[in-house]
N, C-alpha and C positions, 0 to 999 in steps of 0.2 A: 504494500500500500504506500503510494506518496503523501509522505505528511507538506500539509499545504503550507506552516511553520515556517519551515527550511527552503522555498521556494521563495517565501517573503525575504527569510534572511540571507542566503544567495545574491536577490535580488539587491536587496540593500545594500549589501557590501560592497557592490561591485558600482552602486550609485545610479544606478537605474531608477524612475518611476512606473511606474503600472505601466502607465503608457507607451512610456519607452520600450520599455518590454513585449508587450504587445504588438509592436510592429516591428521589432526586430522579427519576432518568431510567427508576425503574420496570424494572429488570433485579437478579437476585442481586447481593451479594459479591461471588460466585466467578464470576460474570459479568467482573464489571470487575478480579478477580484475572488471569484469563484474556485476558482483553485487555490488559493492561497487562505483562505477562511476553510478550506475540507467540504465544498459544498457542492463540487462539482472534480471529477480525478481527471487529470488531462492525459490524453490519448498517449500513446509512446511517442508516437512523431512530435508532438509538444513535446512531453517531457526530454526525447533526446535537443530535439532544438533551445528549450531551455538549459539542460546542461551544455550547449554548444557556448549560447551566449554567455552565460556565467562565468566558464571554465571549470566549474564543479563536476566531479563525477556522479553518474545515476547514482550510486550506494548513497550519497550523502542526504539525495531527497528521500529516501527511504530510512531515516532514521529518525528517532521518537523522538522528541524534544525534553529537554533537559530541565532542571528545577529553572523557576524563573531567574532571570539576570534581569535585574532592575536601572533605569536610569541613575539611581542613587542621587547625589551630587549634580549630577545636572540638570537636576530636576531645581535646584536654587537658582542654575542662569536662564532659566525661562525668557528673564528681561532682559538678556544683554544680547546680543546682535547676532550669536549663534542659530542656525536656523534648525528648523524642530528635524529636517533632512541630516544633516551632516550631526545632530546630537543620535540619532536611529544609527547612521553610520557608524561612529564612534564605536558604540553602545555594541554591534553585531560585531564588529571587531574583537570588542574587550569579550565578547559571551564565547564567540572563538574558541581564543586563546583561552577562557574559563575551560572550554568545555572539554579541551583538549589536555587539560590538567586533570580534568577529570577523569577522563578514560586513562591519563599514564599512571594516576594517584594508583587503580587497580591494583596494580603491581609493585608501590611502594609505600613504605609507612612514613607520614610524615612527620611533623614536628608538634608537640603540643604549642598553643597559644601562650604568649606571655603577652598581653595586652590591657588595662584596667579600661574600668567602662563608669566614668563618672566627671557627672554634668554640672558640680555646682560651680567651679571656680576654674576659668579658661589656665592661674598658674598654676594653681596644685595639681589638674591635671597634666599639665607638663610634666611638673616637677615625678608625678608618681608615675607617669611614663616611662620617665629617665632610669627610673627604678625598677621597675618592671622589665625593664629592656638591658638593665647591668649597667646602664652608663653612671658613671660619678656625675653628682649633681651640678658640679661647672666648670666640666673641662670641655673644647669644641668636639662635635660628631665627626669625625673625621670622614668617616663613609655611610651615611646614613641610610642609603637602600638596603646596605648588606645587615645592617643594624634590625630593619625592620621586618627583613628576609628570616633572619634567624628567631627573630620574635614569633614565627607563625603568621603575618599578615602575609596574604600574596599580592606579590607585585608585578602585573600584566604591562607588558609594552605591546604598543600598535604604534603603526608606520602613518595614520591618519593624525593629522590635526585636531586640537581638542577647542581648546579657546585660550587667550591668553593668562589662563590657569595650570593648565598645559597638564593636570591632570583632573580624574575624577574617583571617587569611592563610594561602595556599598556593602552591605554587609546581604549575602547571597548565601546558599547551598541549605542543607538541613535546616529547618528550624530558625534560617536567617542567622546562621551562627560563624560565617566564614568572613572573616574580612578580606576585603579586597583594593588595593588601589590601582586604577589603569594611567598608566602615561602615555604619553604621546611624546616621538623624536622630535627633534629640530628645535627645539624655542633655547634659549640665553640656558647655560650650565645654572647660575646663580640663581634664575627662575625658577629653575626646576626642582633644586633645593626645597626652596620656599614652595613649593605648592605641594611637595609631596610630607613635607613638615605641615601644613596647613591640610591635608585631606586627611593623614593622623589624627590631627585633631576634629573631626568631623566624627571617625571613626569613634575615640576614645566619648567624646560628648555626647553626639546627637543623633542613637538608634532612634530615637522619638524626636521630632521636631514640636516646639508646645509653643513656641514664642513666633513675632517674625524675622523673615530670613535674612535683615539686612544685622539684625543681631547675632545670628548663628553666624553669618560671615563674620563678622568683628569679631566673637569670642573664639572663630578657625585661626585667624589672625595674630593673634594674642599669645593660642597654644604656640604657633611656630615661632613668632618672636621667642618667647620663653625656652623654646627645648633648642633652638637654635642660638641663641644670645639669653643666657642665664642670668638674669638682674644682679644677682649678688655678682658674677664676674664681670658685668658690663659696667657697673659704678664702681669696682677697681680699674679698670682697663682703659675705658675711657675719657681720658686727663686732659681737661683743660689746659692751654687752648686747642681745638677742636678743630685740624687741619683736613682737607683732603687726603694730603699725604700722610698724615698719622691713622687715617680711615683704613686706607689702602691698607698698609703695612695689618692692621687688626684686622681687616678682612681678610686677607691670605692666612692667616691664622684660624681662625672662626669658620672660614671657606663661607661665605658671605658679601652678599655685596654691600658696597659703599654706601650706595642711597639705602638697603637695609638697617645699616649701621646709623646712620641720619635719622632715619625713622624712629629706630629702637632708643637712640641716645634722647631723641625729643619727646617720645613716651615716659620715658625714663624722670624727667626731668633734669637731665644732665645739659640742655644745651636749652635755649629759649626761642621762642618761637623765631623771631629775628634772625636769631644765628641759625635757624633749621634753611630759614627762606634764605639766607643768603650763601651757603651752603650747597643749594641748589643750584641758585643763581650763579656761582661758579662754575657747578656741572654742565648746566645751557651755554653757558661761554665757550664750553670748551667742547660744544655737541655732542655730550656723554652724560646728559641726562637717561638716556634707556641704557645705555651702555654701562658693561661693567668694568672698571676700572682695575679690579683683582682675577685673575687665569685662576678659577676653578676648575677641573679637571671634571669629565661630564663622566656620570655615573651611570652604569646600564646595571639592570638586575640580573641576580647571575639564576635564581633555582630553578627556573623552568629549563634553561639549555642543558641544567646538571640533571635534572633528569630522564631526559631525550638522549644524553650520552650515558645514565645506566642502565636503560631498555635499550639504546639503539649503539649502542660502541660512540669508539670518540679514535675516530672522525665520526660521527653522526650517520647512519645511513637512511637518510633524508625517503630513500625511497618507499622504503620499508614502512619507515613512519607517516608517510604521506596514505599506504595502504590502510594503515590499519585504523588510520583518522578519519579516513575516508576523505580525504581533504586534494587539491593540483598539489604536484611536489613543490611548483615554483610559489605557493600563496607558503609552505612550512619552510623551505628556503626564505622567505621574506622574514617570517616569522622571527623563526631564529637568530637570525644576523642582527636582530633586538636585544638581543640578551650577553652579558658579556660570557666569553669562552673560557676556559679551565685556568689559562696562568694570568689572566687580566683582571681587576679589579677597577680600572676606571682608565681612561681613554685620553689624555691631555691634548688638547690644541695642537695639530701642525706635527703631531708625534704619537708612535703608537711603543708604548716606552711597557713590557710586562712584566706583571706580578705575578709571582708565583704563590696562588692560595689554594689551588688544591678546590677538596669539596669547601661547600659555603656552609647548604643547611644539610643537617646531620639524617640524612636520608637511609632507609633501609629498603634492601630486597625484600617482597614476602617471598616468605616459603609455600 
């Protein structure tokens, strides 16, 4: 039987509308309406035509759909300029790569959670984060994907654009009890940071939303200031007078950007409003307002490729696992090349410089 699901999400993936779809493969709309709700099963010649256009194989429309994977987190930028299209794309990307986690988890055991889940105060939940996850209360994360990798959260990479959040999170699988954060490549090293410290804090706060959302974002905000710039370290660190250059210097420390540093020091009250705007004002002068002024080194998540290399060997046999995903080898080819490889830890600018870590998360074979 074709589940009409995976027809949808095929479709979406690949950024088609109904319609589009429809006259690629020479049938109505309400053709591929009808098929995509289970309300009508499309002929083979359909269905190979649609796996023609897609590049998905028939097996994959023949497979039962998965626990829901929810917009989570996206569901907050409703309002911003994201269109409801490219958040569905996102979203089929990140369920993907979920689902394909799913099927490899079969055959390994993973990690318990080390995560707390408490909403009253945006720093104590930093702080009991930092705890929870082994870090000392204020020293810089040095690597904080692998940090949050070994906590139990999963960390999904897609090759799509998210918004300039550049990630999303939800809590999916049993019982809504699986964290999750999806990233997206390409945006600023230092942004990336910051949003995946900020969809943390979404996770650790807000399984319930009770307030509004321009407040759940400010108290997201707060978290990652906090677990990323420690108040008690930042009112030593940060010493008047309050240069650009002494920013820099504390962000390549911190792994941070400057204008995070500006922000956090003006939250702080360590610098005054004045000296925040002019501060800025410097940045604009010198066209490095968006820009980051400190080389963070861009962080990929290592446990999904670690365990595609203990089911499928290392070098990866891509093919193998493209069968058994039911998935094109060239969409698990894509996939992959998101995730960092066995001796790399992080990836610097202009340099591909490795580290040798071995496994990340403490993964096991079943018996």
């Amino acid at each position: 039987m074709v589940n009409g699901d995976r027809i949808r999400q095929a479709r979406e993936i690949r950024g088609f509308t109904q319609a589009e779809l429809s006259r690629k493969i020479g049938v109505t709309q309400g053709a591929i309406a009808q098929f995509e709700g289970n309300l009508a099963a499309p002929a083979q010649e359909n269905l190979d035509a649609i796996a023609l256009q897609t590049g998905f194989p028939i097996a994959f429309f023949k497979q039962r759909s998965s626990l829901d994977f929810p917009l989570g987190t996206l569901l907050f930028r409703a309002r911003t300029s994201v269109k409801s299209a490219d958040k569905n794309l996102v979203r089929q990307y990140g369920r993907l790569a979920y689902e394909s986690v799913e099927k490899m988890e079969t055959l390994l055991k993973g990690v318990s959670l080390r995560l707390p889940k408490y909403s009253e105060n945006p720093v104590t939940a930093a702080s009991l984060t930092r705890s929870s996850l082994g870090l000392s209360p204020n020293t810089p994360i040095e690597f904080l994907i692998d940090i949050i990798e070994k906590g139990g959260v999963l960390v999904l990479s897609v090759a799509k654009s998210i918004d300039k959040h550049d990630a999303f999170s939800l809590w999916t699988g049993k019982d809504l009890q699986r964290p999750v954060i999806v990233i997206s490549a390409g945006g600023p090293t230092d942004r990336l940071r910051f949003s995946v410290a900020h969809e943390l804090g979404h996770l650790v706060m807000h399984q319930k939303i009770d307030k509004a959302i321009d407040d759940v974002e400010r108290e997201a905000n707060r978290f990652a200031g906090e677990l990323l710039m420690p108040e008690t370290s930042m009112l030593e660190e940060i010493i008047p007078p309050v240069t650009l250059m002494s920013l820099q210097k504390l962000g390549g420390r911190w792994k941070v950007s400057v204008q995070a540093l500006i922000k956090r020091a003006s939250d702080l009250g360590i610098i005054s409003t004045r000296q925040y705007k002019y501060l800025f004002q410097q940045l604009g002068a010198r066209g490095l307002r968006t820009e980051s002024l400190v080389n963070i080194p861009l962080e990929k998540p290592r446990a999904v490729r670690q365990m595609a290399e203990m089911i499928y060997g290392d070098p990866i046999d891509t093919k193998r696992m493209a069968s058994d995903l039911n998935l094109p080898p060239a969409m698990v080819d894509e996939m992959l090349e998101k995730y960092a490889e066995k001796h790399r830890r992080h990836y610097p600018a202009g340099e591909r410089k490795t580290i040798g870590i071995g496994k990340l998360v403490a993964f096991v074979k079943k018996k």
